[in-house]
C-alpha positions as a Markdown table, in Angstrom:
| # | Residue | x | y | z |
|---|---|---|---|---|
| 1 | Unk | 15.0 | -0.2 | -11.5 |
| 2 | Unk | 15.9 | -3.5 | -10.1 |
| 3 | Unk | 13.1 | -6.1 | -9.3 |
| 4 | Unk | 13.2 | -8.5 | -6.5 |
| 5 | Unk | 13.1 | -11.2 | -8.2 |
| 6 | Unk | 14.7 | -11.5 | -11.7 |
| 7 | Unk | 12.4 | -12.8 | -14.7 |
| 8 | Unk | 14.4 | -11.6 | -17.3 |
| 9 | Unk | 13.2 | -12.2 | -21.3 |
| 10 | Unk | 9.3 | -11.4 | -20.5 |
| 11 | Unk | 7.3 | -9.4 | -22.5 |
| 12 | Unk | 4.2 | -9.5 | -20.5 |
| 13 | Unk | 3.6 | -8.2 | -16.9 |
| 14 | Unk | 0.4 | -8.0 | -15.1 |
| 15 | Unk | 0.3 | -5.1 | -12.4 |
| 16 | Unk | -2.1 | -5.3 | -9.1 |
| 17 | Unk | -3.0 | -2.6 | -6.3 |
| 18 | Unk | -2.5 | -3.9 | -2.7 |
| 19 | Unk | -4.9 | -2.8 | -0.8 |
| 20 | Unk | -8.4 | -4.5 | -1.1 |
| 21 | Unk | -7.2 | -6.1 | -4.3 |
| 22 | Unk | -3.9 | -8.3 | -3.2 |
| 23 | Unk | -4.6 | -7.6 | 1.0 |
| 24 | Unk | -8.0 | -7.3 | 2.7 |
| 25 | Unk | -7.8 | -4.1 | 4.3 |
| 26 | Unk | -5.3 | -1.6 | 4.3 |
| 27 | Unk | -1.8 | -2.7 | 4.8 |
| 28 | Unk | -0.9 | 0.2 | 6.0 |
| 29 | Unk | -3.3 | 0.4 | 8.6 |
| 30 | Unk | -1.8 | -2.9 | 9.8 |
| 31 | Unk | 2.0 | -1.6 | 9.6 |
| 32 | Unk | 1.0 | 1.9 | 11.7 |
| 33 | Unk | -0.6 | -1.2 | 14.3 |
| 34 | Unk | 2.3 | -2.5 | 14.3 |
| 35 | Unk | 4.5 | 0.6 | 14.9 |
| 36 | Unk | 1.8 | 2.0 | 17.1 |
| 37 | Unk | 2.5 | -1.5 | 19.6 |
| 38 | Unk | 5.5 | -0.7 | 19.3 |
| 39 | Unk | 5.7 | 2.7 | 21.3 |
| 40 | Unk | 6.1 | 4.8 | 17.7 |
| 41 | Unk | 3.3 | 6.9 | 18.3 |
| 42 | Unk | 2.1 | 10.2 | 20.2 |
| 43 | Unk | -1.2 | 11.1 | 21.3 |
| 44 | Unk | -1.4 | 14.1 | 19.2 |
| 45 | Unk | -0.4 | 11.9 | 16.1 |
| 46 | Unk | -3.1 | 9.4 | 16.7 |
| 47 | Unk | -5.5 | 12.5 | 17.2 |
| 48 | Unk | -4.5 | 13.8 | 13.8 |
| 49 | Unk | -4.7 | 10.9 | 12.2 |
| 50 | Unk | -8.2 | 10.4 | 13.5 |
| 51 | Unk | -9.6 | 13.3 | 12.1 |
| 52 | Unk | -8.3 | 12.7 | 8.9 |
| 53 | Unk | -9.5 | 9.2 | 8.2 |
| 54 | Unk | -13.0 | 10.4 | 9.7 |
| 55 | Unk | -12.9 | 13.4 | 7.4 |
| 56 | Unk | -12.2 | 10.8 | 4.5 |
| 57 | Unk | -14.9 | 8.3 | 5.7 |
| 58 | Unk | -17.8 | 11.2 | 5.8 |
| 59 | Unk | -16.8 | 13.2 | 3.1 |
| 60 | Unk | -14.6 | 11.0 | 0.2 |
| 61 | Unk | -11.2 | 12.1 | -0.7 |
| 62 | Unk | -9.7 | 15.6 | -1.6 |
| 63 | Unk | -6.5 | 17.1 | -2.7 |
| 64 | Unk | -6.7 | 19.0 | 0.3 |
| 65 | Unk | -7.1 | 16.1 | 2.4 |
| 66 | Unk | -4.3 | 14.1 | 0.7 |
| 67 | Unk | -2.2 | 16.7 | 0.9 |
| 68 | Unk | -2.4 | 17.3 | 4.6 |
| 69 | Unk | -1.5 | 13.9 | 5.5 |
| 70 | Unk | 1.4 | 13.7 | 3.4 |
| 71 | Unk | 2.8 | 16.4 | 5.4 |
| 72 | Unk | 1.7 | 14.7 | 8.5 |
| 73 | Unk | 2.7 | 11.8 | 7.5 |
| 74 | Unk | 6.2 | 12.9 | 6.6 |
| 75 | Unk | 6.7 | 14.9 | 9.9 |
| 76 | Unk | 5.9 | 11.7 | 11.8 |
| 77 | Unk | 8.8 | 9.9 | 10.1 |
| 78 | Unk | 11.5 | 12.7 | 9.8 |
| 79 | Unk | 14.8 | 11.2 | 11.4 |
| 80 | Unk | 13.0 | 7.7 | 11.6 |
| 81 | Unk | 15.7 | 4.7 | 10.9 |
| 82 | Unk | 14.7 | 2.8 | 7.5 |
| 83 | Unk | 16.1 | -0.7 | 8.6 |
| 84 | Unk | 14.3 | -0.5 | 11.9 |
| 85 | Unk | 10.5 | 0.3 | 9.7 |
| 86 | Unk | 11.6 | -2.5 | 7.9 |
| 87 | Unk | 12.5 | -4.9 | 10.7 |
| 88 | Unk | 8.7 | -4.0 | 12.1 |
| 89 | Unk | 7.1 | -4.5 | 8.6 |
| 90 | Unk | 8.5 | -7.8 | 8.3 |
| 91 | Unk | 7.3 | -8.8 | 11.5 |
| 92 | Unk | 3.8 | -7.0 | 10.8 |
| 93 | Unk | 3.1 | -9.1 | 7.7 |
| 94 | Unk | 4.0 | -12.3 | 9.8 |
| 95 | Unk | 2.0 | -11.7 | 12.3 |
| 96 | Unk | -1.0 | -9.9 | 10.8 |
| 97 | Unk | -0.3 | -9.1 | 6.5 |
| 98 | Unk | 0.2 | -12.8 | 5.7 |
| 99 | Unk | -3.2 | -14.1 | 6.5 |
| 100 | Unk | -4.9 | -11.1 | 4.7 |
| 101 | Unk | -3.8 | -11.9 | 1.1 |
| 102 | Unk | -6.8 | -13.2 | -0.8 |
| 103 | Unk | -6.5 | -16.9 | -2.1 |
| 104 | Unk | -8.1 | -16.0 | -5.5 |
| 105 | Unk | -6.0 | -13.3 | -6.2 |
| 106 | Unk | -2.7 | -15.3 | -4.9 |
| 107 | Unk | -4.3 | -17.5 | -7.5 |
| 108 | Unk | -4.3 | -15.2 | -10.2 |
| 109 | Unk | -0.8 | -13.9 | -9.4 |
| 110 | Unk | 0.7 | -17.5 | -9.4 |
| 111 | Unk | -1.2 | -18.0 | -12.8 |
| 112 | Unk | 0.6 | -15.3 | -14.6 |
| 113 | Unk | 4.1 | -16.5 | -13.1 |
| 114 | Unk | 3.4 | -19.8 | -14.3 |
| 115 | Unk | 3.0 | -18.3 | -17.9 |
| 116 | Unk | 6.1 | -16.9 | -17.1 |
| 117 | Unk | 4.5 | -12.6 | -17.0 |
| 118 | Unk | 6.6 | -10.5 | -14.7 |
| 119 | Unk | 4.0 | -9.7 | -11.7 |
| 120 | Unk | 4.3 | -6.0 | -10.1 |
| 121 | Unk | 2.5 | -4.5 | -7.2 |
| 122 | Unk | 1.6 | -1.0 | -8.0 |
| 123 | Unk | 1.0 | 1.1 | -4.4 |
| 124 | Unk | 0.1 | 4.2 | -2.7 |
| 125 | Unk | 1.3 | 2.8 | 0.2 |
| 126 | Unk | 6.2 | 3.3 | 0.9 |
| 127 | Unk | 7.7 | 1.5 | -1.8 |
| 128 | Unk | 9.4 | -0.6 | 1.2 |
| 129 | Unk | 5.8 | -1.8 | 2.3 |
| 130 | Unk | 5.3 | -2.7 | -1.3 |
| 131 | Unk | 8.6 | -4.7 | -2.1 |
| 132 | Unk | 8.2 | -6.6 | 1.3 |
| 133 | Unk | 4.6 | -7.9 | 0.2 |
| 134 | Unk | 6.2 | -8.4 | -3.2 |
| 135 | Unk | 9.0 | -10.9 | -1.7 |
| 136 | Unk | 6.9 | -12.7 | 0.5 |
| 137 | Unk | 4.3 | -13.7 | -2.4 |
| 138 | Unk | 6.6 | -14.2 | -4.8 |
| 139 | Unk | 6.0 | -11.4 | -7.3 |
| 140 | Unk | 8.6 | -9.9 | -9.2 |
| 141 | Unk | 8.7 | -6.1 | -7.3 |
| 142 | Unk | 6.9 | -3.4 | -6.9 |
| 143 | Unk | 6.3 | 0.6 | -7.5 |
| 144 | Unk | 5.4 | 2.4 | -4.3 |
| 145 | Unk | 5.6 | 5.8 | -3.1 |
| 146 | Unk | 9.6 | 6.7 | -2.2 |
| 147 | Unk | 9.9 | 8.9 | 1.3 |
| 148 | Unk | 13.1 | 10.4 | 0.6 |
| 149 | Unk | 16.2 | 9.3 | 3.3 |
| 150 | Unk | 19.3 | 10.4 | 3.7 |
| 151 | Unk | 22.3 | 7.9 | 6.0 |
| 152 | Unk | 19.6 | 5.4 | 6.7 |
| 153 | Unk | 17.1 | 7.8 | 8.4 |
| 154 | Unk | 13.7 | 9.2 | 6.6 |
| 155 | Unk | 14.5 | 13.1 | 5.5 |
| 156 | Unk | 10.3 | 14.0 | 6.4 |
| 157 | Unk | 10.2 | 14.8 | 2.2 |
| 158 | Unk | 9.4 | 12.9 | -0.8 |
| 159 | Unk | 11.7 | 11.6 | -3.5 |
| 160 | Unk | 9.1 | 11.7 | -6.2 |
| 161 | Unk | 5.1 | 12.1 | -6.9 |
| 162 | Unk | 2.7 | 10.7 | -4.4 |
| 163 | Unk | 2.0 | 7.0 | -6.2 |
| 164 | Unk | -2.1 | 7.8 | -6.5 |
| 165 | Unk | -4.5 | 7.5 | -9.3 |
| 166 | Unk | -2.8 | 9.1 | -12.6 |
| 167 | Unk | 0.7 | 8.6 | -11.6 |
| 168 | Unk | 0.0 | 5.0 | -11.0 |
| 169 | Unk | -0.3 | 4.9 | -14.8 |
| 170 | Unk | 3.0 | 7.4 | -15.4 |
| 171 | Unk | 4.9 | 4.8 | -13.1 |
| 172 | Unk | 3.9 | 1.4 | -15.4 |
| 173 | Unk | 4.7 | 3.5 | -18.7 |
| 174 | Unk | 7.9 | 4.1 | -17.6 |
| 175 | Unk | 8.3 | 0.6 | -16.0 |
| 176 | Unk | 7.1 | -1.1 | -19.5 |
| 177 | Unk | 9.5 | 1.3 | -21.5 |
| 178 | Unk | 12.1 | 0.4 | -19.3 |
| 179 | Unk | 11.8 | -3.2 | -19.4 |
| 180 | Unk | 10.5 | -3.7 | -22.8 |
| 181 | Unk | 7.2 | -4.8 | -21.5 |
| 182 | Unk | 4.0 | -4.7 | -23.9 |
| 183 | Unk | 1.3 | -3.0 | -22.1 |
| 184 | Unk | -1.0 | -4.0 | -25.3 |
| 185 | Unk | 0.0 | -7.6 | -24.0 |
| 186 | Unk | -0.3 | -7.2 | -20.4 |
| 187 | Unk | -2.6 | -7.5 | -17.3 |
| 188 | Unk | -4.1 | -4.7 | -14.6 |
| 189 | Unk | -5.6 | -5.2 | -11.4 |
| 190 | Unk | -7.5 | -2.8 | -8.8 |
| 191 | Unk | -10.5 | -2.3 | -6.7 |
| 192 | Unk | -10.7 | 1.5 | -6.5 |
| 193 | Unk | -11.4 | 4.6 | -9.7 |
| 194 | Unk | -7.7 | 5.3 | -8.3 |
| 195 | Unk | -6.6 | 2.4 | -9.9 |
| 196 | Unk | -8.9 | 3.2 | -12.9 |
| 197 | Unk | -5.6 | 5.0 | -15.4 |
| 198 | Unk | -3.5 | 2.3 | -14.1 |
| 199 | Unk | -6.0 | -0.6 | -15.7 |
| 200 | Unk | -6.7 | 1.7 | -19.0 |
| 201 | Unk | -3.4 | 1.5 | -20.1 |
| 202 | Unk | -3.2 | -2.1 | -20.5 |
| 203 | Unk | -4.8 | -4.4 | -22.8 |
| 204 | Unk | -6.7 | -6.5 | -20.5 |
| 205 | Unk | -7.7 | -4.3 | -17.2 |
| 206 | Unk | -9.8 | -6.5 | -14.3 |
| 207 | Unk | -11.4 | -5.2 | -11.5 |
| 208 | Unk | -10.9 | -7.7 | -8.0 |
| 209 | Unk | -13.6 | -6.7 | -5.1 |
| 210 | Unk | -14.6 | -3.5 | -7.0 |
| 211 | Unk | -16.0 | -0.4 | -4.5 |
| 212 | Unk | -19.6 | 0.8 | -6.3 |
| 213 | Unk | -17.9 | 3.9 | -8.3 |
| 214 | Unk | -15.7 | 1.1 | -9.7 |
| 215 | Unk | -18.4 | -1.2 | -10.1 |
| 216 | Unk | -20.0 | 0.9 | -12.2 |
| 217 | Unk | -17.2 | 2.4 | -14.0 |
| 218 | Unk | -15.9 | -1.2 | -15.0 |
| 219 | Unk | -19.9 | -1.7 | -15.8 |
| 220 | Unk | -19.6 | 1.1 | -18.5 |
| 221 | Unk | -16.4 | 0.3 | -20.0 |
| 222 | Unk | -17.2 | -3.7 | -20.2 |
| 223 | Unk | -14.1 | -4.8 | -17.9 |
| 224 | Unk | -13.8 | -7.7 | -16.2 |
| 225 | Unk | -14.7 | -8.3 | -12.7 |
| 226 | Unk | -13.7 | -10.9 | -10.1 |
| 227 | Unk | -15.5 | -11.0 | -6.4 |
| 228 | Unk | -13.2 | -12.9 | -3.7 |
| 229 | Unk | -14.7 | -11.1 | -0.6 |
| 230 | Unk | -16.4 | -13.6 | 1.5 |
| 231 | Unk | -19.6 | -11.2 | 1.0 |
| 232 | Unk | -20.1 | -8.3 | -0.6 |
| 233 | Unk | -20.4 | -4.8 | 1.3 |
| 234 | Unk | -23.3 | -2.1 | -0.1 |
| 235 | Unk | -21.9 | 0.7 | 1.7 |
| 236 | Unk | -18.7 | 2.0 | 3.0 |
| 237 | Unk | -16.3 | -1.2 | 4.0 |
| 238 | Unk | -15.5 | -2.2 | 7.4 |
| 239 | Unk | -12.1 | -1.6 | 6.7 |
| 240 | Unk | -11.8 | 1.8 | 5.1 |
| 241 | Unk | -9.1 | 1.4 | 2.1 |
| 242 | Unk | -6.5 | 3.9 | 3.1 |
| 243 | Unk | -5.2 | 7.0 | 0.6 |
| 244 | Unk | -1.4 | 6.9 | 2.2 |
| 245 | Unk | 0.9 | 8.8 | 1.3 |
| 246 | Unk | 4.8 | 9.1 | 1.1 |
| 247 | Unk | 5.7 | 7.5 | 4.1 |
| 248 | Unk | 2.2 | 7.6 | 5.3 |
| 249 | Unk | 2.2 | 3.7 | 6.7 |
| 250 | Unk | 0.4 | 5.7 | 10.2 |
| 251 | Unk | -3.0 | 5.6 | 9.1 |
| 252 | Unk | -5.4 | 4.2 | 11.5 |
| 253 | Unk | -8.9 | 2.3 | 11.4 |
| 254 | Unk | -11.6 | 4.5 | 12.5 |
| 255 | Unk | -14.4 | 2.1 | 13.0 |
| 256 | Unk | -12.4 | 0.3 | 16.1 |
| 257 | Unk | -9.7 | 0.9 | 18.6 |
| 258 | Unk | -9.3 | 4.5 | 18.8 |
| 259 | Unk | -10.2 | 4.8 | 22.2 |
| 260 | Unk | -7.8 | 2.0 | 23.7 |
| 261 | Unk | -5.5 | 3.4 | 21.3 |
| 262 | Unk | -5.4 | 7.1 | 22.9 |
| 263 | Unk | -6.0 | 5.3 | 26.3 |
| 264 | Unk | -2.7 | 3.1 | 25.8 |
| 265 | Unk | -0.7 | 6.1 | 24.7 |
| 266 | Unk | -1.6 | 8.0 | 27.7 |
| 267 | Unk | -0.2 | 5.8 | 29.8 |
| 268 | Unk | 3.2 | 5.4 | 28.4 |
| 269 | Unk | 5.7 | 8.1 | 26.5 |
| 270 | Unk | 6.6 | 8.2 | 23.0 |
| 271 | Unk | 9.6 | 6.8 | 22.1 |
| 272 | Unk | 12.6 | 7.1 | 20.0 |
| 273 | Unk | 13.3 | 5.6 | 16.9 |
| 274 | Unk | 16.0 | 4.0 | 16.2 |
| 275 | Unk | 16.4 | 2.7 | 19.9 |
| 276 | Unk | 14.8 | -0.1 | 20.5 |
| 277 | Unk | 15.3 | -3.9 | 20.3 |
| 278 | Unk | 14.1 | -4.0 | 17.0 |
| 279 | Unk | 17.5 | -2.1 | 15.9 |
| 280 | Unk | 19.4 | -5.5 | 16.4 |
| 281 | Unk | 17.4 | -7.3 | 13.8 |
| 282 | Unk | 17.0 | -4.6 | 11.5 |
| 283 | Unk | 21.3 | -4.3 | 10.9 |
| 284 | Unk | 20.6 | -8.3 | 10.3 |
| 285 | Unk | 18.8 | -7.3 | 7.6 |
C-alpha cells in the first residue's frame, strides 16, 4: 500500500473518519451532486436512492439496508470510466468539498504532521473519494472502500469488505503491521459508534462532533471529545451522515432537493459515461 504522500521513518499515525469528522456533511452526498449535475443519473436511481436514505433517517441503519444499497450502488456504476469519476470528484471538492473541511480538525491534522505522525483518512465512502480529500489536505493517504474495475471502467462488484464499523479497525491493523506503526502510540478520530472499533484500537481515541450514541459511548469509556460544529444539533442532523458503500458516492440528501432533483431529470435523458467533456480532463489526469 502506497501513500500519497511519503513520510517514511514514523512510528505514529493518527487515523480520522471523513464524514462529519474531517467534512461537514457527507462527501458523498456532494460527489453524487456533482455527478447528478452532471447528467449521471436516472429517475428510477434517484427514486431508489430516496427511499433508502428515508428508510435510514426513520428507522437507523441495518444490514439489510446496507446491503441493498451496495448492490444499488454497484449497478449504478457497472461500466462507469474511473478517470472520468475522478475528473468530477476533483472538481466537486473545488467547488463544494473544500469549504466543508472543519478548521479545527484541519488543525488537528496539521498538528500531528508537524510532529511528524503519518495522518490517514479511514472511509466508508470509494477509496478514490478518500485519497483525493487526502491530497488536497495534505495527509498522508487513505483506506476507503475499493469498487472493483477492470481496463479503467467499474466492474459493478467489490474488491474487498465494505470499509464500515469493524472492518474499519481490520484495515488500520493491517495498515500499522504493514508499516511498522504503533497503534499503542497513535491517534483515532470519528463522530459515529461506526467509528467506535476503529478509535479502540489505538492508544489515544477522540471523538470530533460526536452524534448522541457516541456521546454517550465516549461518556462511558472516558474518551476525549472535541465540538467544532458551529452549534450543536439534539436530534437527527441536517445533513444525514451517509452509510456508502462500495462505490456508493450516489447517495442523496433527503431533507432538500428531491423534488427539483426528479423534476430536472425528467426533463432531460440519462447519459452515458464515459462520453462527455469531462473525458478530456480525466486522460490529463
Amino acid at each position: 500500500m502506497t501513500p500519497d504522500n511519503e513520510n517514511a521513518g514514523t512510528r505514529v499515525a493518527a487515523f480520522f473518519d471523513v464524514d462529519n469528522t474531517v467534512i461537514r456533511g457527507a462527501s458523498s452526498f456532494h460527489i453524487a451532486r456533482g455527478l447528478w449535475q452532471r447528467d449521471y443519473f436516472s429517475l428510477k436511481d434517484i427514486l431508489a436512492l430516496f427511499y433508502e436514505q428515508s428508510t435510514y433517517v426513520l428507522f437507523g441503519e441495518s444490514k439489510d439496508q446496507m446491503d441493498r444499497i451496495r448492490e444499488h450502488g454497484l449497478d449504478i456504476i457497472k461500466g462507469w470510466s474511473v478517470a472520468e469519476m475522478t475528473a468530477v470528484a476533483e472538481e466537486v471538492y473545488d467547488e463544494l468539498l473544500a469549504s466543508r473541511v472543519y478548521p479545527g480538525t484541519k488543525a488537528i491534522i496539521d498538528e500531528h504532521l508537524a510532529q511528524g505522525h503519518e495522518v490517514w483518512f479511514v472511509t466508508a465512502s470509494p477509496v478514490e473519494i478518500g485519497r483525493l480529500i487526502a491530497r488536497r489536505i495534505g495527509a498522508t493517504g487513505a483506506l476507503g472502500t475499493v469498487a472493483e474495475h477492470t481496463g479503467g471502467h467499474y466492474t459493478g462488484k467489490l474488491e474487498s469488505d465494505f470499509l464500515h464499523g469493524p472492518a474499519k479497525a481490520k484495515a488500520v491493523r493491517a495498515l500499522a503491521e504493514e508499516r511498522g506503526l504503533s497503534l499503542e502510540d497513535s491517534y483515532a478520530y470519528g463522530d459515529s459508534v461506526n467509528d467506535a472499533s476503529m478509535l479502540a484500537v489505538v492508544g489515544h481515541p477522540c471523538t470530533i462532533n460526536p452524534d448522541p450514541k457516541m456521546r454517550r459511548l465516549a461518556a462511558e469509556r472516558g474518551w476525549p471529545s472535541r465540538e467544532f460544529r458551529k452549534r450543536r444539533k439534539s436530534g437527527r442532523r441536517g445533513i444525514v451522515k451517509s452509510s456508502v458503500t462500495g462505490a456508493a458516492w450516489v447517495t442523496i440528501q433527503v431533507t432538500r432537493g428531491v423534488k427539483g432533483a426528479c423534476r430536472g431529470l425528467l426533463r432531460r435523458p440519462r447519459r452515458s459515461p464515459g462520453t462527455d467533456s469531462h473525458a478530456e480532463a480525466a486522460r490529463d489526469l
